[in-house]
TORMITOR-999575 format. One line per 2 residues: number of its first residue (from 1); their letters; for each residue x, y, z of N, C-alpha, C. Coordinates in Angstrom, 1 decimal. Atoms other than C-alpha are relative to their C-alpha. Layout:
N
NUM> a> X,Y,Z,X,Y,Z,X,Y,Z; ...
//
This chain:
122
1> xx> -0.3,-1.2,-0.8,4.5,6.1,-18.2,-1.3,0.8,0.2; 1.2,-1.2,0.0,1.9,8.4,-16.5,0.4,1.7,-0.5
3> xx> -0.4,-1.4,0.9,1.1,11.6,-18.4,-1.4,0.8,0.5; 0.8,-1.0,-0.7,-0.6,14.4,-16.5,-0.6,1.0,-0.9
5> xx> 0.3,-0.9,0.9,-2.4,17.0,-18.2,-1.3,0.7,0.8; 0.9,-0.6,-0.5,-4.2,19.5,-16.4,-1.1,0.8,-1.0
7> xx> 0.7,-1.1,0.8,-7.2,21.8,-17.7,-0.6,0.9,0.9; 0.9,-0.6,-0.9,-9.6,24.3,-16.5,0.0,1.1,0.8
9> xx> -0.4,-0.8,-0.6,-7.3,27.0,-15.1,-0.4,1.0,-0.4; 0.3,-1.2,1.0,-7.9,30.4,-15.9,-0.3,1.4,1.1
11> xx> 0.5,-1.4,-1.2,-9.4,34.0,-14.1,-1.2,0.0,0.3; 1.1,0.4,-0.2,-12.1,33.9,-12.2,0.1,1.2,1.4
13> xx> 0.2,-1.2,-1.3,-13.8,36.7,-9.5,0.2,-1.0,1.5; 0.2,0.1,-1.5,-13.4,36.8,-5.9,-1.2,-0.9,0.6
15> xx> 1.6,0.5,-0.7,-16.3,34.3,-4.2,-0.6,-0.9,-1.2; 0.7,0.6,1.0,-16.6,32.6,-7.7,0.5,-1.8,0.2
17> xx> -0.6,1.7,-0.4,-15.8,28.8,-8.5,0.2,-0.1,-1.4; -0.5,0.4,1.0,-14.0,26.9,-10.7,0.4,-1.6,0.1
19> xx> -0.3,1.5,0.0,-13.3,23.2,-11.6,1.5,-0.2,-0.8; -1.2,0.7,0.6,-10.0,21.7,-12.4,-0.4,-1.3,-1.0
21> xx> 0.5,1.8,0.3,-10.0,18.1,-14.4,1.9,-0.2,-0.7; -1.0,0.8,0.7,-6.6,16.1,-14.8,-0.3,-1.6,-0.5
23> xx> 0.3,1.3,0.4,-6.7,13.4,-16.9,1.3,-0.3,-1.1; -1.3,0.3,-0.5,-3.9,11.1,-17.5,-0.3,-0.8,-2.1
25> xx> -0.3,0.3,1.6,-2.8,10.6,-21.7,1.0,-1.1,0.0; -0.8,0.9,0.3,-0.5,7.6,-20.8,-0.7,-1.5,0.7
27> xx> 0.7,1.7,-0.1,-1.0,4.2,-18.8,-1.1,0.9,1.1; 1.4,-0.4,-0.9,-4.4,4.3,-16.3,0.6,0.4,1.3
29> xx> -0.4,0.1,-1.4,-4.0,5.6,-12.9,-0.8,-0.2,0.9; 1.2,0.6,-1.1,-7.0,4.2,-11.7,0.1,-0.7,1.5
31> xx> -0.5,1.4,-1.8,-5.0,2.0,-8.8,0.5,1.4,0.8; -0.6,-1.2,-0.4,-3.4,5.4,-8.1,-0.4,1.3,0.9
33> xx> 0.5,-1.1,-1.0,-4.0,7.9,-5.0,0.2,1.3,-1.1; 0.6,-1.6,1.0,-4.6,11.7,-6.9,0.5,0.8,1.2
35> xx> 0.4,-1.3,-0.8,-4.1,14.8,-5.8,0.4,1.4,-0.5; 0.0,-1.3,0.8,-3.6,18.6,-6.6,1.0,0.6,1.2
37> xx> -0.8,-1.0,-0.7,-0.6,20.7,-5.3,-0.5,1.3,-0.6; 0.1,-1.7,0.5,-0.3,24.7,-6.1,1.7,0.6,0.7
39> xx> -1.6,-0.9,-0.7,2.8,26.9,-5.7,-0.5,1.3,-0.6; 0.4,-1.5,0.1,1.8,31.0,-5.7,1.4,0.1,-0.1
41> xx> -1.3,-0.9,0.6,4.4,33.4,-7.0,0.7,0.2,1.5; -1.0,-0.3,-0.9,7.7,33.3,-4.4,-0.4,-1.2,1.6
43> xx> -0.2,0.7,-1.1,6.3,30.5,-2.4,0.0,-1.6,-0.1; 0.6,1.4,0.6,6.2,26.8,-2.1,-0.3,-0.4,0.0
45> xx> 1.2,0.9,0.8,4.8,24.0,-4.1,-0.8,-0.1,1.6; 0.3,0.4,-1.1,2.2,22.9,-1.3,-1.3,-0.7,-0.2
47> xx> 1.6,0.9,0.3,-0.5,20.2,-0.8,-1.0,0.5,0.3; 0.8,-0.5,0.1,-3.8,21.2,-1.8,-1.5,-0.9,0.3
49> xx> 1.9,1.2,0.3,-6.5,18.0,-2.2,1.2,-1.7,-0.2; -0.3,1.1,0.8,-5.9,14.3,-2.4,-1.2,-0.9,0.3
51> xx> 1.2,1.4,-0.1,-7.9,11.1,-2.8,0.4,-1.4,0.0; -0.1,1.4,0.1,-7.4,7.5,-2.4,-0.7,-0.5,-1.3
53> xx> 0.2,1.1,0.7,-7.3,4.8,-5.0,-1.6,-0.2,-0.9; 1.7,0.3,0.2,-10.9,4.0,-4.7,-0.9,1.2,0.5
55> xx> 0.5,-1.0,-0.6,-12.2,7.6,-3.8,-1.0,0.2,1.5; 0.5,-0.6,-1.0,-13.2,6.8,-0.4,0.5,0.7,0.6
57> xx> 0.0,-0.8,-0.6,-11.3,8.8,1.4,0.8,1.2,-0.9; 0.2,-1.2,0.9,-10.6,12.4,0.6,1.3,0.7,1.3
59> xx> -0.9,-0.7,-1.4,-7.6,14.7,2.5,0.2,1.5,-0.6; -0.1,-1.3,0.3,-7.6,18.3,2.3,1.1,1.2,1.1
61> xx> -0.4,-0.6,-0.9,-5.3,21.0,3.7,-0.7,1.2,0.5; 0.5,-1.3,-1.2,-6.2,23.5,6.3,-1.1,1.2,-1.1
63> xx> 0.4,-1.1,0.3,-6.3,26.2,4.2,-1.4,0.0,-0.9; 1.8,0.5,1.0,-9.6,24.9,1.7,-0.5,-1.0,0.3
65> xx> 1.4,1.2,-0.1,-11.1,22.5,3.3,-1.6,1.0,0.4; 1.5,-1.0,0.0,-14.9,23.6,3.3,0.1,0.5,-1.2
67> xx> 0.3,-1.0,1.2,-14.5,25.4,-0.5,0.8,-1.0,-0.8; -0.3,1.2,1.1,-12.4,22.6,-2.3,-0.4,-1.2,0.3
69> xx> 0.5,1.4,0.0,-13.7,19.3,-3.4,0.9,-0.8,-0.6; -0.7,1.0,0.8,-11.5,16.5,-4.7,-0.9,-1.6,-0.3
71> xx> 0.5,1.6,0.0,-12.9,13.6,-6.8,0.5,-0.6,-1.2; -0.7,0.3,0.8,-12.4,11.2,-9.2,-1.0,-0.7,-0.8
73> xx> 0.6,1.1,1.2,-13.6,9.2,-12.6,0.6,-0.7,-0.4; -0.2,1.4,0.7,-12.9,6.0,-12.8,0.5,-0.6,-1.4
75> xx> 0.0,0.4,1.4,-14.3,5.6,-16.1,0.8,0.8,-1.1; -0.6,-1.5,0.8,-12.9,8.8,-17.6,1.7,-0.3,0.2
77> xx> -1.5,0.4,-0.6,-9.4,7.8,-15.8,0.5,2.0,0.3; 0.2,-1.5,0.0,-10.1,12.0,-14.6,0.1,0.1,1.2
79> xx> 0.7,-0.6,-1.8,-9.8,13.7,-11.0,-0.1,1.3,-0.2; 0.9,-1.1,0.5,-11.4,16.5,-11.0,0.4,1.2,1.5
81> xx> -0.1,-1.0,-1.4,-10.7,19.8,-7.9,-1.3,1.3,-0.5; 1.3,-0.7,-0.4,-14.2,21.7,-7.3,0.6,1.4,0.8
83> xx> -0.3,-1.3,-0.8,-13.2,25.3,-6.2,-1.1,0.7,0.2; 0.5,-1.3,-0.2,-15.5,27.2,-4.5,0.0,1.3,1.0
85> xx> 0.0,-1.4,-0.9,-15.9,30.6,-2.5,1.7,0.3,-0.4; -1.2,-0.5,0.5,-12.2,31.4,-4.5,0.2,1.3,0.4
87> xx> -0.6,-1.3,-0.9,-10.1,34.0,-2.7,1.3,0.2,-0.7; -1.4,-0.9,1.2,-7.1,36.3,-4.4,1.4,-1.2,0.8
89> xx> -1.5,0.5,-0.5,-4.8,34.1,-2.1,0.1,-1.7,-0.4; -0.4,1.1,0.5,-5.6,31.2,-4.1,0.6,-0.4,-1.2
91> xx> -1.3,-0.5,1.4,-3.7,32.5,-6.9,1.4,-0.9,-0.2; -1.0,0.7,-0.2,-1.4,29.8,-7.8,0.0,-0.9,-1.5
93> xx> -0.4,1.4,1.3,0.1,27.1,-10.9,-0.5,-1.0,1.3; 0.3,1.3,-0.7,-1.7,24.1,-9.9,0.3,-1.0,-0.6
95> xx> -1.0,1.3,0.5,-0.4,20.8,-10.3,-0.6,-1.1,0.5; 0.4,1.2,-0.1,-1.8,17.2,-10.8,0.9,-0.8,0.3
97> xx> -1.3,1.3,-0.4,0.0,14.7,-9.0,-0.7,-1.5,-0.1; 0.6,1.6,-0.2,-0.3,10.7,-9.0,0.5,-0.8,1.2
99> xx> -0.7,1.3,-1.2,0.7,7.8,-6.4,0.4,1.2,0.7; -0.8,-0.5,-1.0,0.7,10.0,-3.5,-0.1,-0.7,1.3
101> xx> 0.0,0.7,-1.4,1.8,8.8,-0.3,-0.7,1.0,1.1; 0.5,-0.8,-1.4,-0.4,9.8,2.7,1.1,0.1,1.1
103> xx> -1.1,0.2,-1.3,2.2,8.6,5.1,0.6,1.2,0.1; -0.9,-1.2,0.0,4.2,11.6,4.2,-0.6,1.4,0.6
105> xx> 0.8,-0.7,0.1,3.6,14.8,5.4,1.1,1.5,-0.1; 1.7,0.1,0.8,2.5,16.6,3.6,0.9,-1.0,-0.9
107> xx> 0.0,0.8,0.6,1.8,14.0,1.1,1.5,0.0,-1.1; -0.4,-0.2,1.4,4.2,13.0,-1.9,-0.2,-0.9,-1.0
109> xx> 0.9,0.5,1.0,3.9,12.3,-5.0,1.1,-0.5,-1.2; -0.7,0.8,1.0,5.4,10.4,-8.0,0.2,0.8,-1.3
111> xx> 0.3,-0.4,1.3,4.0,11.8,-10.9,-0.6,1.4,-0.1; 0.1,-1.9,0.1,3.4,15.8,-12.0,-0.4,0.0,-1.4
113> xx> 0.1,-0.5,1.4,1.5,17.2,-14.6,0.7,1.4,-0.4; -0.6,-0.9,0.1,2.5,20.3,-15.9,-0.4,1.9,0.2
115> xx> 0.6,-0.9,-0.5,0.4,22.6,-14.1,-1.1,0.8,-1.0; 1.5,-1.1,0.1,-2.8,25.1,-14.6,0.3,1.4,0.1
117> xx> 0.2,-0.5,-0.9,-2.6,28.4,-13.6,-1.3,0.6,0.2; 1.5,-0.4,-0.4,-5.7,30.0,-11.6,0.1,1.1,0.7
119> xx> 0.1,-1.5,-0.5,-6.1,33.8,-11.1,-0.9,0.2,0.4; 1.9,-0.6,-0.1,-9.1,34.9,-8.9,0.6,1.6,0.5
121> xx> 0.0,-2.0,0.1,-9.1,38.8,-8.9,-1.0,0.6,0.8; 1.0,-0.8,-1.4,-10.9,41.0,-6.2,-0.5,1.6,-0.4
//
Protein backbone atom coordinates (compact mmCIF):
# COMPACT_ATOMS: atom_id res chain seq x y z
CA UNK A 1 0.00 0.00 0.00
CA UNK A 2 1.22 3.54 -0.73
CA UNK A 3 1.96 5.67 2.34
CA UNK A 4 2.20 9.42 1.90
CA UNK A 5 3.89 11.52 4.31
CA UNK A 6 4.34 15.03 3.72
CA UNK A 7 7.02 17.48 5.38
CA UNK A 8 8.20 20.97 5.20
CA UNK A 9 5.05 22.94 6.00
CA UNK A 10 5.11 25.63 8.29
CA UNK A 11 5.06 29.83 8.36
CA UNK A 12 6.85 31.62 6.26
CA UNK A 13 6.85 35.70 5.12
CA UNK A 14 5.08 37.16 2.28
CA UNK A 15 7.66 36.88 -1.05
CA UNK A 16 9.57 34.15 0.82
CA UNK A 17 9.95 30.43 -0.34
CA UNK A 18 9.51 27.22 0.87
CA UNK A 19 10.04 23.52 -0.21
CA UNK A 20 7.64 20.71 0.43
CA UNK A 21 9.13 16.88 0.18
CA UNK A 22 6.61 13.81 0.12
CA UNK A 23 8.04 10.74 0.42
CA UNK A 24 6.30 7.56 0.35
CA UNK A 25 6.89 4.90 3.74
CA UNK A 26 5.19 1.94 1.87
CA UNK A 27 5.60 0.28 -1.65
CA UNK A 28 7.72 2.64 -4.32
CA UNK A 29 5.79 5.02 -6.41
CA UNK A 30 8.48 5.50 -8.77
CA UNK A 31 6.06 4.17 -11.88
CA UNK A 32 3.61 6.73 -10.35
CA UNK A 33 2.46 10.26 -11.67
CA UNK A 34 2.89 12.84 -8.25
CA UNK A 35 1.37 15.71 -7.44
CA UNK A 36 0.39 18.28 -4.69
CA UNK A 37 -3.24 19.51 -4.03
CA UNK A 38 -4.12 22.29 -1.18
CA UNK A 39 -7.46 23.11 0.27
CA UNK A 40 -7.45 26.86 2.21
CA UNK A 41 -9.89 27.38 5.08
CA UNK A 42 -13.82 27.18 3.63
CA UNK A 43 -12.67 26.26 0.21
CA UNK A 44 -11.89 23.34 -2.00
CA UNK A 45 -9.27 20.72 -2.14
CA UNK A 46 -7.72 21.98 -5.63
CA UNK A 47 -4.93 20.96 -7.93
CA UNK A 48 -1.72 22.54 -7.29
CA UNK A 49 1.53 20.75 -9.28
CA UNK A 50 1.84 17.43 -10.87
CA UNK A 51 4.47 15.33 -12.64
CA UNK A 52 4.69 12.34 -14.76
CA UNK A 53 6.08 8.99 -14.03
CA UNK A 54 9.46 9.80 -15.43
CA UNK A 55 9.55 13.65 -14.52
CA UNK A 56 9.35 14.73 -17.98
CA UNK A 57 6.53 16.49 -17.99
CA UNK A 58 5.40 18.85 -15.33
CA UNK A 59 1.50 20.51 -15.09
CA UNK A 60 0.81 23.39 -13.03
CA UNK A 61 -2.38 25.30 -12.24
CA UNK A 62 -2.98 28.80 -13.31
CA UNK A 63 -2.74 30.23 -10.14
CA UNK A 64 1.47 29.24 -9.46
CA UNK A 65 2.66 28.56 -12.38
CA UNK A 66 5.94 30.80 -12.59
CA UNK A 67 6.53 30.56 -8.46
CA UNK A 68 5.89 26.69 -7.92
CA UNK A 69 8.18 23.99 -9.09
CA UNK A 70 7.25 20.25 -9.05
CA UNK A 71 10.00 17.51 -9.08
CA UNK A 72 10.96 14.30 -8.25
CA UNK A 73 13.65 11.62 -6.75
CA UNK A 74 13.74 8.69 -8.09
CA UNK A 75 16.38 7.49 -5.93
CA UNK A 76 14.94 8.91 -2.73
CA UNK A 77 11.34 7.54 -4.01
CA UNK A 78 10.62 11.82 -2.94
CA UNK A 79 8.62 14.66 -4.90
CA UNK A 80 9.46 17.55 -3.79
CA UNK A 81 7.10 21.32 -4.47
CA UNK A 82 9.62 24.43 -4.69
CA UNK A 83 7.54 27.48 -3.49
CA UNK A 84 8.55 30.61 -4.38
CA UNK A 85 7.43 34.49 -4.29
CA UNK A 86 4.68 32.93 -1.49
CA UNK A 87 1.49 35.02 -1.21
CA UNK A 88 -1.07 35.04 2.06
CA UNK A 89 -3.53 33.43 -0.50
CA UNK A 90 -1.45 30.44 -0.56
CA UNK A 91 -2.41 29.58 2.83
CA UNK A 92 -3.60 26.19 2.63
CA UNK A 93 -3.24 22.11 4.10
CA UNK A 94 -1.27 20.69 1.30
CA UNK A 95 -1.65 17.26 0.21
CA UNK A 96 0.66 14.61 -1.57
CA UNK A 97 -1.15 12.74 -4.04
CA UNK A 98 -0.04 9.47 -6.17
CA UNK A 99 -1.27 7.85 -9.57
CA UNK A 100 -2.77 10.98 -10.84
CA UNK A 101 -4.67 10.96 -13.85
CA UNK A 102 -4.07 13.84 -16.30
CA UNK A 103 -6.99 12.92 -18.35
CA UNK A 104 -9.07 14.27 -15.65
CA UNK A 105 -9.77 17.67 -15.08
CA UNK A 106 -8.48 18.78 -12.89
CA UNK A 107 -6.35 15.81 -12.35
CA UNK A 108 -7.21 12.78 -9.83
CA UNK A 109 -5.61 11.05 -7.73
CA UNK A 110 -5.44 7.61 -5.93
CA UNK A 111 -3.48 8.05 -3.11
CA UNK A 112 -3.35 11.04 -0.26
CA UNK A 113 -1.01 11.82 2.26
CA UNK A 114 -2.11 13.44 5.17
CA UNK A 115 -1.33 16.91 4.47
CA UNK A 116 1.21 19.88 5.52
CA UNK A 117 -0.01 22.97 6.45
CA UNK A 118 1.68 26.29 4.96
CA UNK A 119 1.07 29.81 6.45
CA UNK A 120 2.67 32.71 4.59
CA UNK A 121 1.87 35.96 6.66
CA UNK A 122 1.99 39.60 5.23
Amino acid sequence: QAQLVESGGGLVQAGGSQRLSCANSGRTFSSYAMGWFRQAPGKEREFVAGISWDGGSTYYADSVKGRFTISRDTAKNTVYLQMNNLKPEDTAVYYCAARLYFSSSPPRADFWGQGTQVTVSS
